[in-house]
C-alpha positions, 0 to 999 in steps of 0.5 A: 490539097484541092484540085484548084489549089494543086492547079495554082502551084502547077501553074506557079511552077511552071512560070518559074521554070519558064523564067529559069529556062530564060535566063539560062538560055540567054548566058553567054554559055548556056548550060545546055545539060541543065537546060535539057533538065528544066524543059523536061521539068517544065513538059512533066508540069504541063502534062499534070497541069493538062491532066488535072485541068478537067476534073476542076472545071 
């Protein structure tokens, strides 16, 4: 897989995690566990995505 290719799922990822962390959020009772999970989710996917970013350009 290239370093683009891998970027671009990062990316896709990260969106979706971004979308999930809505929803959950905006429940009438968040689950607040999960939410910690899917933010620590989401900064672990940012991190990568900061790491790999330099070595595409």
């Amino acid at each position: 897989m290239s370093l683009n290719t891998r970027l671009d799922a990062l990316k896709e990822r990260h969106a979706s995690l971004e979308t999930r962390i809505f929803d959950e959020d905006h429940r009438p009772q968040p689950d607040t566990d999960a939410l910690m999970r899917l933010k620590l989710e989401k900064l672990r996917l940012k991190e990568e995505m900061e790491r790999i970013r330099p070595l595409v350009n």
